[in-house]
BALOBA-1460 file (C-alpha; in Angstrom, 3 decimals):
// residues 271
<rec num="1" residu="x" x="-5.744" y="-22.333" z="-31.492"/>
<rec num="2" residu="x" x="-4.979" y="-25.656" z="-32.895"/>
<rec num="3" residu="x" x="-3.061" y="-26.237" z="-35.857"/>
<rec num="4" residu="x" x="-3.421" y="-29.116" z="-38.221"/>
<rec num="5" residu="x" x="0.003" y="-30.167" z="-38.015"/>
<rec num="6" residu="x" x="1.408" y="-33.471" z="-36.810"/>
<rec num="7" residu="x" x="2.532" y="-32.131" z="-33.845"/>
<rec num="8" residu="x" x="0.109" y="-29.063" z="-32.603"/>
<rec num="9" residu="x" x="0.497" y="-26.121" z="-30.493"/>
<rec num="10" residu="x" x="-2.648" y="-25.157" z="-28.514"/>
<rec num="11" residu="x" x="-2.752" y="-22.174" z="-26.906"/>
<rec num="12" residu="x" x="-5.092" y="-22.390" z="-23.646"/>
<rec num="13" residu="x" x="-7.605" y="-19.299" z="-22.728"/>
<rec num="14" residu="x" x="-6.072" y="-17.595" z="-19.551"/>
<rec num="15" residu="x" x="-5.499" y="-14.022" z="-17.656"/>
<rec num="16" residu="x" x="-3.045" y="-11.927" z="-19.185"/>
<rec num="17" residu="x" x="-2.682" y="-8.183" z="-19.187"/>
<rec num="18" residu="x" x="-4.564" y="-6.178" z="-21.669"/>
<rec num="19" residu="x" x="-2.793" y="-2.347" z="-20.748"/>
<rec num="20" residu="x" x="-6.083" y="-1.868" z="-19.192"/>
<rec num="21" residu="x" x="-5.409" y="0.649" z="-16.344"/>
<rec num="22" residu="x" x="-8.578" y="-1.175" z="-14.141"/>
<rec num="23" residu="x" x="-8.550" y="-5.159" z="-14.844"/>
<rec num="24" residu="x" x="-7.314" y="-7.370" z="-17.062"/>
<rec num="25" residu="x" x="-8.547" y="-9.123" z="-19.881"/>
<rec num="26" residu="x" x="-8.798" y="-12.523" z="-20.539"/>
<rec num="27" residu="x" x="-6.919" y="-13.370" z="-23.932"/>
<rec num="28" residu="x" x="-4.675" y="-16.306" z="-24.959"/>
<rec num="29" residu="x" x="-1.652" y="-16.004" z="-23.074"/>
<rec num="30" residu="x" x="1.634" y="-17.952" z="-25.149"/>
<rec num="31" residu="x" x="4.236" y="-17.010" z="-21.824"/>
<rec num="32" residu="x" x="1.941" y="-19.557" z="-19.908"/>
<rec num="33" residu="x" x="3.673" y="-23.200" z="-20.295"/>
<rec num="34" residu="x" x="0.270" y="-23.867" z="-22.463"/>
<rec num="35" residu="x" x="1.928" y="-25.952" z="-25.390"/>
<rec num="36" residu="x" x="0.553" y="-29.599" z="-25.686"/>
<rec num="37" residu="x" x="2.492" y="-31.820" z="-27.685"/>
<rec num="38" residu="x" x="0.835" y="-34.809" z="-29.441"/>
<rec num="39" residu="x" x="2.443" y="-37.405" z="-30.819"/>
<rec num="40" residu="x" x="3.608" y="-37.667" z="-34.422"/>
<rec num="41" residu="x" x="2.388" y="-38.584" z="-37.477"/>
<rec num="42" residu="x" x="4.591" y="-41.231" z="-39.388"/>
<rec num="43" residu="x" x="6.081" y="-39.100" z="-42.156"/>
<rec num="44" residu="x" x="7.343" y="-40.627" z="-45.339"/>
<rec num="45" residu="x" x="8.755" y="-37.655" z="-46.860"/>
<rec num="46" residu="x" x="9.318" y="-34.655" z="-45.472"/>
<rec num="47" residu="x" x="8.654" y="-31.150" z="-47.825"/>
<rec num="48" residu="x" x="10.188" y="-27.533" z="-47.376"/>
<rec num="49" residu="x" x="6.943" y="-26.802" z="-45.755"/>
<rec num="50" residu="x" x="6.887" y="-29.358" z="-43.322"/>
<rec num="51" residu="x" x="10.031" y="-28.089" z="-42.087"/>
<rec num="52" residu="x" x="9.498" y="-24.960" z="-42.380"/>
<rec num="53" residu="x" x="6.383" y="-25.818" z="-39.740"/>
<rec num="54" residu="x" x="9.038" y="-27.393" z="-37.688"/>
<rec num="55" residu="x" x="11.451" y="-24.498" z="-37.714"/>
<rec num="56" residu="x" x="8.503" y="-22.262" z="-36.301"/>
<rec num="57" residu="x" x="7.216" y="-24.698" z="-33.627"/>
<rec num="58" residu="x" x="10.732" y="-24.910" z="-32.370"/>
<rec num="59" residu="x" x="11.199" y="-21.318" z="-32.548"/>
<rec num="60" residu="x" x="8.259" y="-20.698" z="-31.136"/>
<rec num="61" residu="x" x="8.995" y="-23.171" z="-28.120"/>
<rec num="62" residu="x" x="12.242" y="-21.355" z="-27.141"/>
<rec num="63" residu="x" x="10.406" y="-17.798" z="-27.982"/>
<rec num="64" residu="x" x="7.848" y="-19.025" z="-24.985"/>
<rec num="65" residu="x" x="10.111" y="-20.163" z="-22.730"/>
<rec num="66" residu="x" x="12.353" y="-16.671" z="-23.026"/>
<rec num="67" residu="x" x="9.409" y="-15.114" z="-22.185"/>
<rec num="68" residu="x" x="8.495" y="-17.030" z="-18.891"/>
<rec num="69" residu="x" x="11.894" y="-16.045" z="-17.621"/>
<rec num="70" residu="x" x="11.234" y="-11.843" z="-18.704"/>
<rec num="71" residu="x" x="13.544" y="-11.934" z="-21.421"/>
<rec num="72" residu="x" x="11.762" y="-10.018" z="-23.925"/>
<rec num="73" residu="x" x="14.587" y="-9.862" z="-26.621"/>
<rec num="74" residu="x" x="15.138" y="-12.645" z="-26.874"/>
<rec num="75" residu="x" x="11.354" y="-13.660" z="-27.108"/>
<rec num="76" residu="x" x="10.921" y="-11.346" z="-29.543"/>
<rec num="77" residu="x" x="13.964" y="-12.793" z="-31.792"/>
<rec num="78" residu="x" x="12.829" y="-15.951" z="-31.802"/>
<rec num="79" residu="x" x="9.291" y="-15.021" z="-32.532"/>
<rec num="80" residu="x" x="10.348" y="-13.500" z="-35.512"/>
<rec num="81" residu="x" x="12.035" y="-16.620" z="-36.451"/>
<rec num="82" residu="x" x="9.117" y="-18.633" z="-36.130"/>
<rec num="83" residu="x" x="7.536" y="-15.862" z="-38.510"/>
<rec num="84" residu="x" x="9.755" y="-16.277" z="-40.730"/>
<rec num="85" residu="x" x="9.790" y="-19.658" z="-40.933"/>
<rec num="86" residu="x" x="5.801" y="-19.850" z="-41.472"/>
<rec num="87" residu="x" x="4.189" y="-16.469" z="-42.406"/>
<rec num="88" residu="x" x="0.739" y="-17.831" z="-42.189"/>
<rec num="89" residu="x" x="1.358" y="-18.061" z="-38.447"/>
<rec num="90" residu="x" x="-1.450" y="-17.007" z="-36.124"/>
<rec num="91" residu="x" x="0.530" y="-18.420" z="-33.217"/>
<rec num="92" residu="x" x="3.784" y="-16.473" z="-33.923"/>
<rec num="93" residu="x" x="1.836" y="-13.264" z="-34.904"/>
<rec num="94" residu="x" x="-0.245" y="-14.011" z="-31.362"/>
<rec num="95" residu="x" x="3.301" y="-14.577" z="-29.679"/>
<rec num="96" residu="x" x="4.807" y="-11.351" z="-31.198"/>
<rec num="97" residu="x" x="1.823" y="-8.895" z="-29.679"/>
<rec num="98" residu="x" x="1.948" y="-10.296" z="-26.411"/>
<rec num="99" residu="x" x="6.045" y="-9.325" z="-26.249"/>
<rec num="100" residu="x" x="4.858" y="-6.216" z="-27.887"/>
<rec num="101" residu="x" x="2.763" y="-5.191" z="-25.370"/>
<rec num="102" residu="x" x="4.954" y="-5.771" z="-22.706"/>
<rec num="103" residu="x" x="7.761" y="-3.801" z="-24.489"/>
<rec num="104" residu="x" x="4.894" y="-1.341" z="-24.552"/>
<rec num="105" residu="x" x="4.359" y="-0.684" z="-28.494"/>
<rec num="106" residu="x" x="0.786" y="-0.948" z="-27.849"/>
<rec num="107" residu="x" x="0.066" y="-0.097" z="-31.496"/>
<rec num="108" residu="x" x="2.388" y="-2.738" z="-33.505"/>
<rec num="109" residu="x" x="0.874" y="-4.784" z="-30.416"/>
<rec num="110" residu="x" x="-2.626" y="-4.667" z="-32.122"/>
<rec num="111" residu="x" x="-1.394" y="-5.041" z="-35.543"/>
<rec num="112" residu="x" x="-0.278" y="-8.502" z="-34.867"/>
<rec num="113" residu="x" x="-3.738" y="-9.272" z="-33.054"/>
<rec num="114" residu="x" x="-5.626" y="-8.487" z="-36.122"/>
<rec num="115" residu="x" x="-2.992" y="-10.472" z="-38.675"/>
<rec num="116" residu="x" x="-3.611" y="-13.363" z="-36.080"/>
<rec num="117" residu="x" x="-7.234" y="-12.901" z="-36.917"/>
<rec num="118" residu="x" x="-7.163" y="-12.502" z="-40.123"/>
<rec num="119" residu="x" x="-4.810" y="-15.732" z="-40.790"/>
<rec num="120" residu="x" x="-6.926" y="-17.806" z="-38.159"/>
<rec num="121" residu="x" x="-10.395" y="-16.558" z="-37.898"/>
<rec num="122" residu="x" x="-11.788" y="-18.125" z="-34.821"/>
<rec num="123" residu="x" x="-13.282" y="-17.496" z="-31.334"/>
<rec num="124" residu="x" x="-9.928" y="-17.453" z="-29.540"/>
<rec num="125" residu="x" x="-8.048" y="-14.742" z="-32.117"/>
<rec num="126" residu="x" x="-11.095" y="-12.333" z="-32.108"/>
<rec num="127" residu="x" x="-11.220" y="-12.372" z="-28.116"/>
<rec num="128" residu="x" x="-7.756" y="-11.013" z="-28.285"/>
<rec num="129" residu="x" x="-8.057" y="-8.621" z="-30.875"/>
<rec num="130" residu="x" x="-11.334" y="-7.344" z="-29.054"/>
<rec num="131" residu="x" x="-9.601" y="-7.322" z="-25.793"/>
<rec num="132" residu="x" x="-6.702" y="-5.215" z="-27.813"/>
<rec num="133" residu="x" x="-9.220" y="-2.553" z="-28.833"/>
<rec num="134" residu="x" x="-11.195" y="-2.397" z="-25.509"/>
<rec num="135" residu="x" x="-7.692" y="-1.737" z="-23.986"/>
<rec num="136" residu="x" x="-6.253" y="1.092" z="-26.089"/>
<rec num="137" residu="x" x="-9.675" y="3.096" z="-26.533"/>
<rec num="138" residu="x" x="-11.451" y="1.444" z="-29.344"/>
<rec num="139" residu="x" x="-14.277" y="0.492" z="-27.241"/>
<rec num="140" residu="x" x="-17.417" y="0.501" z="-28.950"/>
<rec num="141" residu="x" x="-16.019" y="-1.648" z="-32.128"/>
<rec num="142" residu="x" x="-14.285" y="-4.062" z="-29.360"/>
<rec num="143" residu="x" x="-17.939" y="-5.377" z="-28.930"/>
<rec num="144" residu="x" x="-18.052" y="-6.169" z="-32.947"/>
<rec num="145" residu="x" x="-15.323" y="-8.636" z="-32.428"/>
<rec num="146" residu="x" x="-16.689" y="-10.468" z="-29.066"/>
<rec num="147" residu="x" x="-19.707" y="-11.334" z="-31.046"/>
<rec num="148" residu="x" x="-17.634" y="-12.555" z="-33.593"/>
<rec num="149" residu="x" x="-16.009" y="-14.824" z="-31.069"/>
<rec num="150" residu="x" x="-19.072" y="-16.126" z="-29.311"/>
<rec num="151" residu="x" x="-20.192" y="-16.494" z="-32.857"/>
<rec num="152" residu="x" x="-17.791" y="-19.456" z="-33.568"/>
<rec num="153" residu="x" x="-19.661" y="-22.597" z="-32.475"/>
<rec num="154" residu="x" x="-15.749" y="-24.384" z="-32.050"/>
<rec num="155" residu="x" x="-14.914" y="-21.366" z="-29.270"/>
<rec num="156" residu="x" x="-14.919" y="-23.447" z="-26.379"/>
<rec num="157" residu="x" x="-14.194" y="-20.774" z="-23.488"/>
<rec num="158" residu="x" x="-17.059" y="-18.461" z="-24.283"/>
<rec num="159" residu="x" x="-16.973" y="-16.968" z="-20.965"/>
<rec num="160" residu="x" x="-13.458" y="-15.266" z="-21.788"/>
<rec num="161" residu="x" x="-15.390" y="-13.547" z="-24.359"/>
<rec num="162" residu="x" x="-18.551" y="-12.566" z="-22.567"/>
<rec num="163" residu="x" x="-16.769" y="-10.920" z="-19.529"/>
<rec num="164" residu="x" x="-14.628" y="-9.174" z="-21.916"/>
<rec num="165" residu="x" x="-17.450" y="-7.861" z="-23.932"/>
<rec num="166" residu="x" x="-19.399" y="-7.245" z="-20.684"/>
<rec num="167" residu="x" x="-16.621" y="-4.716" z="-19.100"/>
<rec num="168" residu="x" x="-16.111" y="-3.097" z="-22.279"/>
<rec num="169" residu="x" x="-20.136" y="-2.764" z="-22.738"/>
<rec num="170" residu="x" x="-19.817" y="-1.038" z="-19.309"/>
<rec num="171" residu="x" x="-17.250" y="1.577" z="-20.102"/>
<rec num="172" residu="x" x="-19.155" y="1.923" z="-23.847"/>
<rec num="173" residu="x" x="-22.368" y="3.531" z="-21.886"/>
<rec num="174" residu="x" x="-24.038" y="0.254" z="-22.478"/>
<rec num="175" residu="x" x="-25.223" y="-1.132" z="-18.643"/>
<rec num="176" residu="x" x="-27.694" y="-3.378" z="-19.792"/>
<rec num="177" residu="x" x="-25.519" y="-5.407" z="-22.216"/>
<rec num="178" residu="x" x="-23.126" y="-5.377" z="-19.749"/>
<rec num="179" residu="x" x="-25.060" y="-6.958" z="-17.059"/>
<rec num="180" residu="x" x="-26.131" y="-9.299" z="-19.530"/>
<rec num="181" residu="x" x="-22.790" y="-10.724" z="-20.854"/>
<rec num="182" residu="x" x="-21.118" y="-10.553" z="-17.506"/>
<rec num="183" residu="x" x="-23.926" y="-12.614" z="-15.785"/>
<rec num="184" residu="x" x="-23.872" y="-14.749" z="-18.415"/>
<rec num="185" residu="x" x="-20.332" y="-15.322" z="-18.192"/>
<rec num="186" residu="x" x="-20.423" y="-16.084" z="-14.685"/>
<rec num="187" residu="x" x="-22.629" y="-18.982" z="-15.492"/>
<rec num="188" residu="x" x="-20.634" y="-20.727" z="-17.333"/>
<rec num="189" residu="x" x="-17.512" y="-19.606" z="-14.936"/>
<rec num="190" residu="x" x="-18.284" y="-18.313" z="-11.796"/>
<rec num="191" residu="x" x="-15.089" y="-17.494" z="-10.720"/>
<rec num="192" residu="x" x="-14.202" y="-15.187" z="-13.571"/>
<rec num="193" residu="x" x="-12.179" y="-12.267" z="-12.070"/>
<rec num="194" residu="x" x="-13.081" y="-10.101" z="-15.462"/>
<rec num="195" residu="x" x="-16.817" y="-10.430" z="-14.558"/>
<rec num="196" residu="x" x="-16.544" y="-10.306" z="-10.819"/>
<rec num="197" residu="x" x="-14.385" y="-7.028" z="-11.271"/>
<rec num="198" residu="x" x="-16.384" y="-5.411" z="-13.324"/>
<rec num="199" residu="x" x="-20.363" y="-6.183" z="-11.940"/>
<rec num="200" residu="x" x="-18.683" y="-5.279" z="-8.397"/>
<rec num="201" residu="x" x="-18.055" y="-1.720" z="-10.596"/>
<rec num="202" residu="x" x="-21.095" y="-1.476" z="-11.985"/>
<rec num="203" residu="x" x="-22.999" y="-2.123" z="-8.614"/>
<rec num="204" residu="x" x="-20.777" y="0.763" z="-6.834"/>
<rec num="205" residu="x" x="-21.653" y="2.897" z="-9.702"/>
<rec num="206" residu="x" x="-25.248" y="2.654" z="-9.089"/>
<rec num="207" residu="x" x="-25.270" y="2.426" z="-5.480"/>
<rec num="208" residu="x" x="-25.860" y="-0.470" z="-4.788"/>
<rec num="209" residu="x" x="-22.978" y="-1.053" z="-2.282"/>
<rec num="210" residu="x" x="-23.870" y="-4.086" z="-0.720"/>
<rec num="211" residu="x" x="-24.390" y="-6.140" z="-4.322"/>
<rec num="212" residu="x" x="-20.726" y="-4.468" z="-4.902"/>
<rec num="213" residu="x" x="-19.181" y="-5.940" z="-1.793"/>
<rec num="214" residu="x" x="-20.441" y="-8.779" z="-2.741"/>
<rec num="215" residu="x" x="-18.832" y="-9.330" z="-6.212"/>
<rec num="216" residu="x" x="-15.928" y="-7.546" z="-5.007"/>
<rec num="217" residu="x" x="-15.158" y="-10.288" z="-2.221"/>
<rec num="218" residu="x" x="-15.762" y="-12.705" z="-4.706"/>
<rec num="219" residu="x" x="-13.110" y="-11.213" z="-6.897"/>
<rec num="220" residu="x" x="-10.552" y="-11.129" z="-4.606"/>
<rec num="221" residu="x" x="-11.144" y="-14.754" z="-3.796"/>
<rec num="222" residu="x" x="-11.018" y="-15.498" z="-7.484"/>
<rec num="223" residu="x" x="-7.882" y="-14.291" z="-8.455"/>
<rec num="224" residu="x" x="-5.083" y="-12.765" z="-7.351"/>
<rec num="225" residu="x" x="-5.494" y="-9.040" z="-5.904"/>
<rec num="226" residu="x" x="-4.781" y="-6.378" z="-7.585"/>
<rec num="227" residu="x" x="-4.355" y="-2.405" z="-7.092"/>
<rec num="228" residu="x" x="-7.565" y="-1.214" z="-8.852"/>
<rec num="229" residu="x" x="-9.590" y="-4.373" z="-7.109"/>
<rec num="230" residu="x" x="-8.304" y="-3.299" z="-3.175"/>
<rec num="231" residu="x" x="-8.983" y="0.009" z="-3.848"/>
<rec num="232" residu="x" x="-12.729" y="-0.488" z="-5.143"/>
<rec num="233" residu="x" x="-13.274" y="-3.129" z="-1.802"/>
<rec num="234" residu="x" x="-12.005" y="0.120" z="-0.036"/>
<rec num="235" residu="x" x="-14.360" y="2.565" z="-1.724"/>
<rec num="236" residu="x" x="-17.279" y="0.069" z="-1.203"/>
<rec num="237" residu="x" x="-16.773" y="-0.306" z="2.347"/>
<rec num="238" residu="x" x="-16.069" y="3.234" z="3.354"/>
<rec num="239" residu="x" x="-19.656" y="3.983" z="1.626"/>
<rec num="240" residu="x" x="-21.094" y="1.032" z="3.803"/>
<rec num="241" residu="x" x="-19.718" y="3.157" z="6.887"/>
<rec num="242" residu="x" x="-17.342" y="0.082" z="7.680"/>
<rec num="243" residu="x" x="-14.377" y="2.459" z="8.326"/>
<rec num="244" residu="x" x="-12.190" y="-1.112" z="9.747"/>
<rec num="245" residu="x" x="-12.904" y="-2.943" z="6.137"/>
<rec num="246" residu="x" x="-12.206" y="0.184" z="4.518"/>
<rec num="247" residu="x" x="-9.000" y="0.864" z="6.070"/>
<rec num="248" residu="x" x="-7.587" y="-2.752" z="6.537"/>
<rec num="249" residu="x" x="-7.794" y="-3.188" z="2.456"/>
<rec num="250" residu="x" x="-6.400" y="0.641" z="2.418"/>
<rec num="251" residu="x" x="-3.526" y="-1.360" z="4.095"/>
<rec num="252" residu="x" x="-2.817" y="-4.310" z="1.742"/>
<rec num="253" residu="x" x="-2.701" y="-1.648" z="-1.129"/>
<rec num="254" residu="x" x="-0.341" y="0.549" z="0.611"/>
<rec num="255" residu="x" x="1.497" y="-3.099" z="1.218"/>
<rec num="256" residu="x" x="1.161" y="-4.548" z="-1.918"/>
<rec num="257" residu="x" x="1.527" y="-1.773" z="-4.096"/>
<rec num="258" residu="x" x="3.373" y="1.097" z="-2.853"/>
<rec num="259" residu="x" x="3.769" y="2.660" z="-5.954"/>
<rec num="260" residu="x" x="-0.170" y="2.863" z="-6.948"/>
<rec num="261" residu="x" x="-0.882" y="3.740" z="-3.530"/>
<rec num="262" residu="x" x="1.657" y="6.990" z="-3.295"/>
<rec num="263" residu="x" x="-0.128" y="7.528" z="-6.635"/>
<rec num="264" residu="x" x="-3.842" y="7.704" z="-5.151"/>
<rec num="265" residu="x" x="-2.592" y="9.867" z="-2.003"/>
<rec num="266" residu="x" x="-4.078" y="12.644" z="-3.423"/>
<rec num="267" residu="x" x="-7.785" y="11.549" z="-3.731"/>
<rec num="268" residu="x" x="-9.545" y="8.182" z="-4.497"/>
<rec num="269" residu="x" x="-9.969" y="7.353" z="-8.226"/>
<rec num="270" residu="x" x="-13.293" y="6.585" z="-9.400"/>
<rec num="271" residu="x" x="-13.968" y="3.129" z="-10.167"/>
């Protein structure tokens, strides 16, 4: 999102956790060190709203970095600030529902996604409101809002959206769009660990195991592993009668996630 001010903060697409129990989402991500400064405009006299802009890029700035290092209080004060300061503030209202979601109010979470929208219509605000609603059970009007964001000729990291609206096509009973917006995303980014997840799913589900292995290798050379990902390679491969694949990623989860694995002793969760 780029603001018209003298000196702009842009927030850069990248993978940030959507509460989605499988895979995450690809939304704007403000803990990322993503702000670009540019320089300034020569400024003859500066107004209450000028500074008041100032006041909430600053805030904003130190709101970002207390974030990076996990503290979320102190994120979340200076968010506020930075609210404060400039009301009309997609990037603090962005700022405030990624802390929110990590503090785990899922719901005032959302409510800051759709101000964000509201107060900066574009391709980058409706991704993350979508990716909000896919996340906490709003599924089928998720898919409203990707449109909406592919819809914005400026949106330059369409694939974000089309992998989102892809895996939530998927769980909405909808295969077809699915494998149409997640192919399509991985044309314009074939590395996209949303789309690669989430085809490698929809290939297990019908069957197909050895399409699945394939997009599930590809994931986990994509991005970083994570519990839901290992655990699919695992079910793919113990289907394919490789018992050594299946038990060697059976390992890295028990490794790399003890807690998730103890969880899934009793029985494999379907993907």
């Amino acid at each position: 999102m780029r603001r018209p001010d003298a000196v702009a903060i842009v927030l850069l697409a990248a993978l940030a956790s959507a509460g989605c129990s499988r895979v995450a989402f690809i939304k704007t991500d403000p803990s990322r060190q993503d702000y670009n400064r540019q320089a300034e405009d020569v400024v003859v006299k500066e107004t209450d709203a000028g500074r008041n802009r100032a006041n909430a890029r600053n805030a904003l700035l130190l709101s970002q970095q207390r974030l990076t290092e996990g503290d979320l209080a102190a994120a979340e004060k200076y968010a506020k600030q930075a609210l404060q300061a400039d009301p009309q503030s997609a990037d603090a209202n962005t700022m405030l529902a990624v802390i929110s979601d990590q503090q785990g109010r899922r719901d005032q979470s959302g409510a800051y996604y759709q101000r964000a929208a509201q107060l900066t219509p574009n391709g980058g605000t409706y991704n993350n409101y979508g990716a909000w609603l896919c996340a906490n059970q709003h599924v089928a009007e998720s898919l409203t809002w990707f449109d909406q964001a592919l819809a914005d000729p400026a949106y330059n990291t369409p694939a974000a959206a089309l992998a989102n609206a892809g895996r939530c096509a998927l769980d909405a009973g909808q295969p077809e769009r699915a494998q149409r917006d997640l192919r399509r995303a991985l044309e314009l980014d074939p590395t996209n660990p949303v789309a690669l997840d989430a085809l490698a799913r929809s290939e297990f589900r019908a069957g197909r195991y050895f399409e699945a292995r394939a997009f599930s290798e590809r994931r986990l050379a994509a991005a970083p592993a994570t519990a839901e990902a290992l655990l699919l390679a695992s079910q793919i491969e113990d289907k394919l009668g490789d018992s050594a694949a299946a038990a060697r990623y059976g390992r890295r989860l028990r490794e790399e996630f003890p807690g998730v694995a103890q969880g899934n002793a009793g029985g494999s969760k379907s993907p």
